[in-house]
VODREN-958902 format. One record per residue (C-alpha): residue in one letter; x, y, z. Coordinates in Angstrom, 2 decimals, decimal comma, m for minus. Layout:
N
[a; [X; Y; Z]] ...
END
This chain:
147
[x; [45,56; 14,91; m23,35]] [x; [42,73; 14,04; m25,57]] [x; [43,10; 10,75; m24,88]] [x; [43,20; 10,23; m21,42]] [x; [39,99; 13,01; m21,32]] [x; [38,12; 10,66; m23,79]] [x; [39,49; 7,44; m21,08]] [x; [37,78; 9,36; m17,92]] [x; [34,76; 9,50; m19,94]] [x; [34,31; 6,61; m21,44]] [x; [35,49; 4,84; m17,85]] [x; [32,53; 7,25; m15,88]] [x; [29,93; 6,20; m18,56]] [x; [30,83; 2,25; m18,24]] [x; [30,82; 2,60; m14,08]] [x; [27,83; 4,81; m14,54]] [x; [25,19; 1,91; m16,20]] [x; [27,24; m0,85; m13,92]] [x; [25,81; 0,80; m11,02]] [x; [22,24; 1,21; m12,50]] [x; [21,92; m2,83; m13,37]] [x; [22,95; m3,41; m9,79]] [x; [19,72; m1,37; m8,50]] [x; [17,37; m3,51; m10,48]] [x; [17,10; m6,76; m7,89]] [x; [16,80; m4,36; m5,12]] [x; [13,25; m3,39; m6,86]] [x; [12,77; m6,72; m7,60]] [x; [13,63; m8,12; m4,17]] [x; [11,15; m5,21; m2,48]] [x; [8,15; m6,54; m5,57]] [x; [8,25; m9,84; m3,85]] [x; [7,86; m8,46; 0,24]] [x; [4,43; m8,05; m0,94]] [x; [2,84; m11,75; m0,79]] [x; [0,79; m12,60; m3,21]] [x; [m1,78; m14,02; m0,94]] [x; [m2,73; m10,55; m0,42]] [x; [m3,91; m10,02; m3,95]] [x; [m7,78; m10,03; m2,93]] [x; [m10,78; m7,70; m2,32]] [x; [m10,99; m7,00; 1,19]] [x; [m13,27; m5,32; 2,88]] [x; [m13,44; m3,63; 6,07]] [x; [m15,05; m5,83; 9,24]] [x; [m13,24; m3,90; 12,15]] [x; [m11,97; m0,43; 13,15]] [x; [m9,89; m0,15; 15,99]] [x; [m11,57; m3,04; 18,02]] [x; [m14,95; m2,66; 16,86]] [x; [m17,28; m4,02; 13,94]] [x; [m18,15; m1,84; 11,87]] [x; [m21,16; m1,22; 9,99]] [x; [m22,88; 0,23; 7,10]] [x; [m24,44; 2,97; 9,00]] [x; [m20,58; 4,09; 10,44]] [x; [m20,57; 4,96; 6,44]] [x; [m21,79; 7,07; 3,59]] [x; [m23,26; 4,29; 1,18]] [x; [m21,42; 1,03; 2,24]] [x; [m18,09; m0,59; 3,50]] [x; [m14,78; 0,41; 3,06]] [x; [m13,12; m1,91; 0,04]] [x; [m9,75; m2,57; m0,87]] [x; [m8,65; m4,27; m3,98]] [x; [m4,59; m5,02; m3,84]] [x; [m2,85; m5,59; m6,83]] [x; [0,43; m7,27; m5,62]] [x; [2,28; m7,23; m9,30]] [x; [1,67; m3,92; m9,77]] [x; [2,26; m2,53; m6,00]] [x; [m1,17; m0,62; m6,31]] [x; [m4,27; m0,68; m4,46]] [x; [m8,04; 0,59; m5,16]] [x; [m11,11; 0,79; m3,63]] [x; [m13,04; 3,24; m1,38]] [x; [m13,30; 4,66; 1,87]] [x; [m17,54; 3,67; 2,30]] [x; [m18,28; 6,77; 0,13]] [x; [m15,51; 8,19; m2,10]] [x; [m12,98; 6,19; m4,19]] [x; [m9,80; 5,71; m2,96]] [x; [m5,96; 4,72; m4,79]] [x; [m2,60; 4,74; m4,22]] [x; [0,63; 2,69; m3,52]] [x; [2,21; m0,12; m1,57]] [x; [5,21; m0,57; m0,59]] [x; [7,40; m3,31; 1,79]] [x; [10,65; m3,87; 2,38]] [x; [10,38; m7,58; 4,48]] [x; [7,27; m9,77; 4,40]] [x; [5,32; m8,69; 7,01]] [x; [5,96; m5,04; 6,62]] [x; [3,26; m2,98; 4,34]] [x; [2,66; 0,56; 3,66]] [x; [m0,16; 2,22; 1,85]] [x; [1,42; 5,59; m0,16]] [x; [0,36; 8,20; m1,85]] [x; [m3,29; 7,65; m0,84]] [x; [m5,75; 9,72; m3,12]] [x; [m9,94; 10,17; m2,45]] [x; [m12,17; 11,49; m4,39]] [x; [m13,76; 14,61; m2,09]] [x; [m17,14; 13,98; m2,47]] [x; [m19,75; 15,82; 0,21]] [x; [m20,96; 11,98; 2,24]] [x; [m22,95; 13,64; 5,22]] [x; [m23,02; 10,28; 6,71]] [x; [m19,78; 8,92; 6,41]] [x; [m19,00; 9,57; 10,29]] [x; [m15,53; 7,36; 10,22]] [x; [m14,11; 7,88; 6,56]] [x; [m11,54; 10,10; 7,68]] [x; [m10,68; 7,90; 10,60]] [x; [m10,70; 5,11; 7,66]] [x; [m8,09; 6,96; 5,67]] [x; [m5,97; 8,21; 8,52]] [x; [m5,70; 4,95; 9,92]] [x; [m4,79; 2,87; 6,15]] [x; [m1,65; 5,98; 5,43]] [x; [m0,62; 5,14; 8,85]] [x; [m0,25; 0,99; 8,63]] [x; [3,44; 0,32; 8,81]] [x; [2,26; m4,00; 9,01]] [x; [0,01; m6,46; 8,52]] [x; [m0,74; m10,35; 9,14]] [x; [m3,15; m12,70; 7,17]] [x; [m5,00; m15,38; 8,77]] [x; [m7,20; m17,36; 6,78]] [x; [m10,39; m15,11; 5,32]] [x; [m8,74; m11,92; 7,64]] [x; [m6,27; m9,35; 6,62]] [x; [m5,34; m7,19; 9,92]] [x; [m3,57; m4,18; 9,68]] [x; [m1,17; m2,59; 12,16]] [x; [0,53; 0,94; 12,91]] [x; [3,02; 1,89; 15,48]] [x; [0,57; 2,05; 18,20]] [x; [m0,91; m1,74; 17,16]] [x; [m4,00; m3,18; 15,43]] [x; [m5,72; m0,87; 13,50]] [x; [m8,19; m2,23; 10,60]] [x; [m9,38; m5,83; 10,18]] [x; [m10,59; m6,95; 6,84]] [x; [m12,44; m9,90; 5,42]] [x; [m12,07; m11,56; 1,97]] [x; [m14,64; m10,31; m0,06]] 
END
């Protein structure tokens, strides 16, 4: 009886890491949906349709710094500093997670919040040339230029 108990163990521990090496290219595979042509410092040129400016902010332009390898981004949001995630399944595809700001008082920053709602919601993006546009459900969104 001994036996056959140590058997079913040793048989669930040898399935058991079979089926955790098997999970590794799937992380891999997802590491590579994010291009490495998006590894730049972008920042923002358009919101929604329309340039932006300096004054639409606190102290300057939204920034974004992508760091494919690592599936990170920072930057800020014209006043605060921003981090967080990315994540893709398919080239093309590109989601900004776990988006933290700092929560300092910017009086002026009249579309930070609009900034930050609109880069959690991008579900896609395209690059074309110097431009990285950003989409969500509802369509383009932001438009940045390589920095």
């Amino acid at each position: 009886m001994k036996r056959i108990l140590m058997l079913l163990i040793t048989a669930s521990l040898a399935y058991g890491c079979n089926a955790t090496k098997e999970a590794k290219p799937t992380t891999n595979s997802l590491s590579k949906a994010i291009e490495n042509k998006l590894q730049e410092v972008w920042v923002l040129d358009e919101m929604n349709g329309k340039k932006v400016t300096e004054s639409d902010f606190a102290q300057q332009l939204p920034k974004v710094e992508i760091n494919t390898s690592a599936e990170s981004f920072t930057g800020n949001s014209g006043c605060n500093a921003i981090k967080g995630f990315l994540f893709s399944k398919e080239k093309g595809e590109l989601q900004f997670l776990n988006v933290s700001s700092e929560t300092k008082k910017c009086p002026a920053a009249k579309k930070e919040d609009e900034f930050l709602r609109l880069l959690k919601t991008t579900t896609n993006y395209t690059r074309k040339s110097e431009k990285l546009s950003l989409f969500n459900q509802f369509g383009p969104t932001l438009v940045f230029k390589k920095l």
